[in-house]
C-alpha positions as CSV (number, residue, x, y, z in Angstrom):
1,X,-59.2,-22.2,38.2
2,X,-61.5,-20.5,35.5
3,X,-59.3,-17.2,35.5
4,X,-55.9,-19.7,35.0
5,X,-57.6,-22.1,32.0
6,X,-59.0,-18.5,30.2
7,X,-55.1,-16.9,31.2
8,X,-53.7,-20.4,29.5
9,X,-55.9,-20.0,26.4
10,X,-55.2,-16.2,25.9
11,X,-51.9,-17.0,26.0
12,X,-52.0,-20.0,23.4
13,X,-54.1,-17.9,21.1
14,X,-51.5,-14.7,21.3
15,X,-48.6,-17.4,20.5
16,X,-50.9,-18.7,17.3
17,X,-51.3,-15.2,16.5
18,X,-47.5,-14.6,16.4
19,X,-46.7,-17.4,14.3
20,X,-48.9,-16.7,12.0
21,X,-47.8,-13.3,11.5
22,X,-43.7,-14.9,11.4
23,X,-44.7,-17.0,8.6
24,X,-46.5,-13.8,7.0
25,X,-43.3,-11.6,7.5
26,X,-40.7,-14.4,6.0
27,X,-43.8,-15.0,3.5
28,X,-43.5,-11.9,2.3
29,X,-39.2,-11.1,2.2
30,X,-39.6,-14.4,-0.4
31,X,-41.5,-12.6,-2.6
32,X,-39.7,-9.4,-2.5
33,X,-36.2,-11.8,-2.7
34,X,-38.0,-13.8,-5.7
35,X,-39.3,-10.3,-7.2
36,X,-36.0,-9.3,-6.7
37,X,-34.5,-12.0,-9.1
38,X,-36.7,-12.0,-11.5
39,X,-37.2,-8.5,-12.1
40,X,-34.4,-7.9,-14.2
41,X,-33.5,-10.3,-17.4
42,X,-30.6,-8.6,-19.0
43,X,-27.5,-9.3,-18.0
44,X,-25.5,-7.2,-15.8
45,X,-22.2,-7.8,-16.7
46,X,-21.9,-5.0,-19.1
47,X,-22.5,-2.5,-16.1
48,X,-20.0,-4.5,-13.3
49,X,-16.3,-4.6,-13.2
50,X,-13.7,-5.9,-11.6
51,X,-12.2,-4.5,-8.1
52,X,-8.8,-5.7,-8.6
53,X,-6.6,-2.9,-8.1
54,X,-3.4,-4.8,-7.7
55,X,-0.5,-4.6,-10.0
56,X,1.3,-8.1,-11.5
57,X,4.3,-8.0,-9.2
58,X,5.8,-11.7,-10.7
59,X,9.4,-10.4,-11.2
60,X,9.5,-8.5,-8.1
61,X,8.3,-11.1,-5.4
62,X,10.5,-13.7,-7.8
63,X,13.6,-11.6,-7.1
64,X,12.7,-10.7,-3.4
65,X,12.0,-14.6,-3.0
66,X,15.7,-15.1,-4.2
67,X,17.3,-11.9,-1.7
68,X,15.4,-13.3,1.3
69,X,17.3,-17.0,0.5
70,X,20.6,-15.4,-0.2
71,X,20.2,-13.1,3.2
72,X,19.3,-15.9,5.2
73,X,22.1,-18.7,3.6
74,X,24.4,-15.9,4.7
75,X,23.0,-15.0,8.4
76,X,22.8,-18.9,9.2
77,X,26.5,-19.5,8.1
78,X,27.5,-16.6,9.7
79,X,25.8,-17.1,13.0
80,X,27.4,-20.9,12.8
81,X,30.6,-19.9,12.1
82,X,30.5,-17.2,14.8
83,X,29.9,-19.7,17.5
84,X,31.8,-22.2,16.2
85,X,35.4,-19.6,16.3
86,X,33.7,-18.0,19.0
87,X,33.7,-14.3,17.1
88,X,31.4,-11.9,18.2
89,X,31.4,-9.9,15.5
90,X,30.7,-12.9,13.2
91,X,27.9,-13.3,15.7
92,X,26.5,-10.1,16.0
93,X,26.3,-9.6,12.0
94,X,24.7,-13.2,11.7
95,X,22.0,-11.7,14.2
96,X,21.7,-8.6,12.6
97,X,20.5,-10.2,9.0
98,X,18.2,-11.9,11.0
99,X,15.9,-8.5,11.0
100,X,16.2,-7.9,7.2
101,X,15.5,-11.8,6.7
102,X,12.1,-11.0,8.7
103,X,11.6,-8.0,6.3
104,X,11.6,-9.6,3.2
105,X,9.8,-12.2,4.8
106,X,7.1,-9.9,5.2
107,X,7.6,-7.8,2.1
108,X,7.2,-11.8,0.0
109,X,4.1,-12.1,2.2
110,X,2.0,-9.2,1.1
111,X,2.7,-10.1,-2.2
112,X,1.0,-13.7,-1.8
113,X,-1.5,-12.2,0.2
114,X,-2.5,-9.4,-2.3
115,X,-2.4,-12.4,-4.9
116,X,-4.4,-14.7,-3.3
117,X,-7.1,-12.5,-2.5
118,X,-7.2,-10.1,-5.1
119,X,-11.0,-10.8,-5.8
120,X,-12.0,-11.9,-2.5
121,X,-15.6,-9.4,-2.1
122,X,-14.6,-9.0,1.8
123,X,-12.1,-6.6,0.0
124,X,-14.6,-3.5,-1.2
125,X,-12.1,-2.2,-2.8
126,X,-9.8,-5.4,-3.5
127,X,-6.3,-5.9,-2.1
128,X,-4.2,-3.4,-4.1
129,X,-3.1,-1.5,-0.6
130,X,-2.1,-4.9,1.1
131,X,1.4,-4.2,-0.9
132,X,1.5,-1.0,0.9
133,X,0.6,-2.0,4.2
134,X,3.8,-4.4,3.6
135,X,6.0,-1.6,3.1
136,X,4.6,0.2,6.2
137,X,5.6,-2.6,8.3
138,X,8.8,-2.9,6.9
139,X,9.7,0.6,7.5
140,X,8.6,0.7,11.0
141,X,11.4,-2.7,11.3
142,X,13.9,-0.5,9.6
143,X,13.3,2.3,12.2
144,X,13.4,-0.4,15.1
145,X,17.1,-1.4,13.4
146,X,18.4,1.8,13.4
147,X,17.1,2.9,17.2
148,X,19.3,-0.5,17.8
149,X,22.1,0.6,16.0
150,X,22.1,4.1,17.8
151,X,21.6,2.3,21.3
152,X,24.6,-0.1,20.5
153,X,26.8,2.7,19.2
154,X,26.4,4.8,22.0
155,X,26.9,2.1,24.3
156,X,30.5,1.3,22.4
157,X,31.3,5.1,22.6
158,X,31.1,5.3,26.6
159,X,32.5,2.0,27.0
160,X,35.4,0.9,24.6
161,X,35.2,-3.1,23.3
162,X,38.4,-4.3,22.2
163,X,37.8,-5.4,18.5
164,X,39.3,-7.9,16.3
165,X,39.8,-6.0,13.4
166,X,40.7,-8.8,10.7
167,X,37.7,-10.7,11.6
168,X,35.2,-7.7,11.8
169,X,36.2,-6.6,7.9
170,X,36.0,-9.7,6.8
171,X,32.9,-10.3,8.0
172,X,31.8,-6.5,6.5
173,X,32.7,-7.6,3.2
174,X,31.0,-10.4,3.1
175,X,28.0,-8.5,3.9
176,X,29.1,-5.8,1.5
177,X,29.2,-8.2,-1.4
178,X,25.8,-9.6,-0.4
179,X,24.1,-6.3,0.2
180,X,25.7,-5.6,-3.0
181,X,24.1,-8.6,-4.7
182,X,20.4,-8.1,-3.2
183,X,20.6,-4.6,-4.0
184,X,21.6,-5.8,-8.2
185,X,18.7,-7.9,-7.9
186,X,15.9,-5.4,-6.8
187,X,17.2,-2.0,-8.4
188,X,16.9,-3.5,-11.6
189,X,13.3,-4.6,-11.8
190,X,12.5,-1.4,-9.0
191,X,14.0,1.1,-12.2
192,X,12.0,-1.3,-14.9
193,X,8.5,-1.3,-13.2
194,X,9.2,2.2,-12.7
195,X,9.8,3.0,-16.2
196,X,6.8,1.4,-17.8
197,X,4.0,3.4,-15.4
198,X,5.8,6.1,-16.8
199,X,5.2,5.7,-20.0
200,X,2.0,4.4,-19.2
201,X,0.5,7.2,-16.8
202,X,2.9,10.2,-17.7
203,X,4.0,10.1,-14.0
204,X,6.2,7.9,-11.7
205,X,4.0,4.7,-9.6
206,X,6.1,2.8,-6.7
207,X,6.1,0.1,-5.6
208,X,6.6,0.4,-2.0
209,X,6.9,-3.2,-1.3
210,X,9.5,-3.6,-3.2
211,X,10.9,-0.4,-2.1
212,X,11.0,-0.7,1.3
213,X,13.1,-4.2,0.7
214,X,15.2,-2.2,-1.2
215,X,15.8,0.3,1.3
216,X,16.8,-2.3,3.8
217,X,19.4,-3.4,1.4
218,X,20.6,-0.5,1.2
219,X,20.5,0.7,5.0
220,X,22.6,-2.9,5.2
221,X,24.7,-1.9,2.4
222,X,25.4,1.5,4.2
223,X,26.2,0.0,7.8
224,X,28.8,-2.4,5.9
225,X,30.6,0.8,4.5
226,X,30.5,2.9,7.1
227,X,31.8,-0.5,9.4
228,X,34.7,-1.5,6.6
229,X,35.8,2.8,7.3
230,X,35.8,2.2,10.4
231,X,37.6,-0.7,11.1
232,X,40.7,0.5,8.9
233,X,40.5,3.7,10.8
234,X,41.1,1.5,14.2
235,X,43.0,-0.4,12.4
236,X,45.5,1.6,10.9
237,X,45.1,4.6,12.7
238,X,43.8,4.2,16.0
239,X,40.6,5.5,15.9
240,X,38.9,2.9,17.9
241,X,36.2,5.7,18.4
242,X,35.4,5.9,14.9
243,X,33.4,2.6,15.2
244,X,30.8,4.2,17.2
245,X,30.7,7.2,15.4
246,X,29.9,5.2,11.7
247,X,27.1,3.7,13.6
248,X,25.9,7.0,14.7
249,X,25.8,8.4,11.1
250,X,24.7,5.1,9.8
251,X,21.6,5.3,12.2
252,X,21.0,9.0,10.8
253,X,20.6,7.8,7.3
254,X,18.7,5.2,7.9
255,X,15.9,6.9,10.2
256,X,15.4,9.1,7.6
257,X,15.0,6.2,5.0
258,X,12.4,4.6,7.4
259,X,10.6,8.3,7.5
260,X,10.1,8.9,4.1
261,X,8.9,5.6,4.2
262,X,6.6,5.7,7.1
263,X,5.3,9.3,5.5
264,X,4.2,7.9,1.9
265,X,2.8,4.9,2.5
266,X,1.2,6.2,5.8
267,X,-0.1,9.1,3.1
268,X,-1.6,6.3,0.9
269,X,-3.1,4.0,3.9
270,X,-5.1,7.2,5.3
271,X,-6.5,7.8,1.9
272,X,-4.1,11.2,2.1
273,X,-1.6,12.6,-0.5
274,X,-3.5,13.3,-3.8
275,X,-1.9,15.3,-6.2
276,X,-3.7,18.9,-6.4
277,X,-3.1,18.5,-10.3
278,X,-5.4,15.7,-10.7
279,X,-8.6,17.2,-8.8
280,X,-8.4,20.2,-10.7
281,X,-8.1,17.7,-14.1
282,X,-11.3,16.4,-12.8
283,X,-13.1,20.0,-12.1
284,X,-12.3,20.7,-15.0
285,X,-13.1,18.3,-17.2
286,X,-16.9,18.1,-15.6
287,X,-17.7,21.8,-14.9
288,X,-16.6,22.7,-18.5
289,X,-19.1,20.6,-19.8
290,X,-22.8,22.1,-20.3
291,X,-23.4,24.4,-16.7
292,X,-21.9,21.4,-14.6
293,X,-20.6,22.2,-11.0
294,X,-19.2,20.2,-8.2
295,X,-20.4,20.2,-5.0
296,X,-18.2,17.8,-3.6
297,X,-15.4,15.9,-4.8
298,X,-13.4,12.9,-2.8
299,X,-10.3,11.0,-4.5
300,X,-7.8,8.2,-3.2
301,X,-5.8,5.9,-3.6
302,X,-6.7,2.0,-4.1
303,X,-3.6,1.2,-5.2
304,X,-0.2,2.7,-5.6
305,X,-0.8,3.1,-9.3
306,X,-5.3,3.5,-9.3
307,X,-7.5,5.8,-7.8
308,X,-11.1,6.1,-6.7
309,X,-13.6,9.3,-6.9
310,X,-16.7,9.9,-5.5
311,X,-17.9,13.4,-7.3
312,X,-21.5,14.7,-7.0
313,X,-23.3,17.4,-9.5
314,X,-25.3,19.5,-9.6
315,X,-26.7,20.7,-12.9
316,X,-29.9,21.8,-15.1
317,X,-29.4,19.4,-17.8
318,X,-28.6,15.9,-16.0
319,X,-27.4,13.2,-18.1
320,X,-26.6,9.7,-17.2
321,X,-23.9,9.2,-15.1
322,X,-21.5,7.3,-17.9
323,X,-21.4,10.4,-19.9
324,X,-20.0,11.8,-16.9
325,X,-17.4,9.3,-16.6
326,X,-16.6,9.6,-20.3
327,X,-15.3,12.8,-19.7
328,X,-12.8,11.6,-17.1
329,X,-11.6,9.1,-20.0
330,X,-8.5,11.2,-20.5
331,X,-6.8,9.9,-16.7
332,X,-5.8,6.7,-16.8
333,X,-5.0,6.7,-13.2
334,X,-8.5,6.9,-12.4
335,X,-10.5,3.0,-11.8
336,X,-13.2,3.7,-10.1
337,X,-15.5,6.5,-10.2
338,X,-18.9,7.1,-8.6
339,X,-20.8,10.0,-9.7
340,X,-24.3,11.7,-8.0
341,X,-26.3,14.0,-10.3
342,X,-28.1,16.8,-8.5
343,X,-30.7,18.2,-11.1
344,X,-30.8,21.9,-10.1
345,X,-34.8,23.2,-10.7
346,X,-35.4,26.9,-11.9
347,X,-33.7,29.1,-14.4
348,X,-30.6,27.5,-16.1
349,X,-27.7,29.1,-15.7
350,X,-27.1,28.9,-19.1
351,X,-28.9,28.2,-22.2
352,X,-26.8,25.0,-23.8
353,X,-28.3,25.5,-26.8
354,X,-27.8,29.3,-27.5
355,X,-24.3,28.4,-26.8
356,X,-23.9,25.1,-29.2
357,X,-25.7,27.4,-32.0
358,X,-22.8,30.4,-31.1
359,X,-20.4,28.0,-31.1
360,X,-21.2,26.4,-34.4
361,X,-21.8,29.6,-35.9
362,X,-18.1,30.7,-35.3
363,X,-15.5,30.5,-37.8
């Protein structure tokens, strides 16, 4: 009984023992926190900014918003009047706008997204690749559409369909005129939006959102003209055969559409695809400053029109890290840069003030 009351007491005393030593650890992380808070009385503002990398894309999702409702008045009235006068090629069309319906849905949909969240912090580097990501998904549609359209043309090779051939270019025009439409609508603020990051950044920025709608436009546009050559080719000539073939070629096109696609944005996404041009700009412009030398150098994309830097240094005469910036102040492109100084002990590599006195000396 004696050894189970002292066991009981031990036991009490180690439990008082370990409270007392909680409170003292959450004691002492509120001071550190409070020291923390208080440590500092300037404001920090002036050494903060913003990680919104997005780019105002108001005219584009406005006219993308006004495709998708034009696509999809079209598919419903064609998919109604298909079943209503029992055509299949009426039918087949309506379906088939379905799947461009679904990519401008999605294409409208990163837009919001990247909107809506541009300055959400569980974004480190905001939401300026969500845009991208849209136009990855949308290729990898268009490349599911054009593996259909091979599948169904090879199908209609090896086993004929009889056709009705006034109904099938009627219904080709109509998407033809549509396509036509969408395709106005898109180009034009596609070639603006283009224009001004030109004369803003001295090279061409997509906007792959917006271009990967526009390539479904066009892979519609395409499947329309091949389909209207076609049909008068049965029509007037015979050449039932030609159908499948158009759809063939069609499919081509468009899965190499869908690749380029897949490539560039897939570049950006894995932080790949840096021009050569602008790492060298940035050697350059550091290492030709006092005996400066890079010892490792990382740059991406955040956007498809900003990019990021990490760049350490190593050097005998360190200076702050904003003069380092400053001399990066000649590309635009550049948002956000981080920059390690590595202050190299010894013998300099060069004496910076021999040099400022040679060069001021000099005629």
């Amino acid at each position: 009984m004696m050894w189970r009351r002292r066991g009981r007491s031990a036991l009490k005393k180690s439990s008082i023992m370990d409270c007392k030593q909680m409170i003292s650890w959450i004691l002492s992380i509120q001071l550190k926190y409070d020291f923390r808070v208080f440590m500092h009385i300037h404001n920090l503002e002036q050494w903060q900014h913003s990680h919104d990398f997005s780019v105002n894309r108001h005219q584009a999702e406005k006219n993308t918003k006004i495709v998708l409702s034009l696509t999809a008045v079209t598919m419903v009235a064609e998919i109604v009047a298909g079943i209503t006068f029992g055509s299949l090629a009426l039918l087949a069309d309506g379906w088939h706008m379905a799947t461009h319906v679904g990519a401008f849905g999605i294409t409208v949909f990163a837009y919001q997204y990247a909107r809506r969240n541009a300055n959400n912090p569980k974004y480190t580097f905001g939401t300026g690749k969500v845009t991208v990501l849209g136009g990855f998904t949308s290729a990898i549609v268009l490349a599911v559409i054009s593996l259909g359209i091979a599948i169904e043309s090879a199908a209609r090779l090896f086993q004929p369909q009889h056709i009705q051939f006034n109904q099938a270019i009627y219904v080709a025009v109509i998407g033809l005129a549509v396509n036509l439409a969408s395709a106005f609508l898109l180009h034009d603020h596609h070639e603006h939006d283009h224009d001004h990051h030109e004369h803003d950044h001295d090279h061409p920025h997509q906007d792959q959102n917006l271009r990967a709608a526009y390539i479904h436009v066009l892979a519609d546009a395409l499947t329309s003209v091949l389909a209207i050559l076609a049909l008068l080719a049965g029509k007037f000539l015979g050449l039932v055969w030609m159908d499948a073939v158009m759809g063939f070629i069609g499919a081509l096109v468009i899965t190499r559409w869908s690749y380029d696609l897949v490539r560039e944005t897939g570049s950006i996404l894995l932080d790949g695809g840096i021009d050569k041009q602008i790492k060298l700009a940035i050697a350059n412009a550091i290492e030709q400053n006092a005996d400066n030398r890079i010892t490792d150098l990382h740059v991406w994309k955040v956007s498809e029109n900003h990019l990021a830097a990490t760049i350490s240094v190593v050097t005998h005469y360190p200076q702050p890290p904003e003069s380092y910036k400053k001399l990066l102040g000649h590309i635009p492109s550049l948002s956000h840069v981080i920059v390690e100084v590595n202050h190299c002990h010894g013998e300099p590599c060069i004496d910076i003030h021999t040099v400022a006195l040679e060069s001021a000396s000099t005629p």
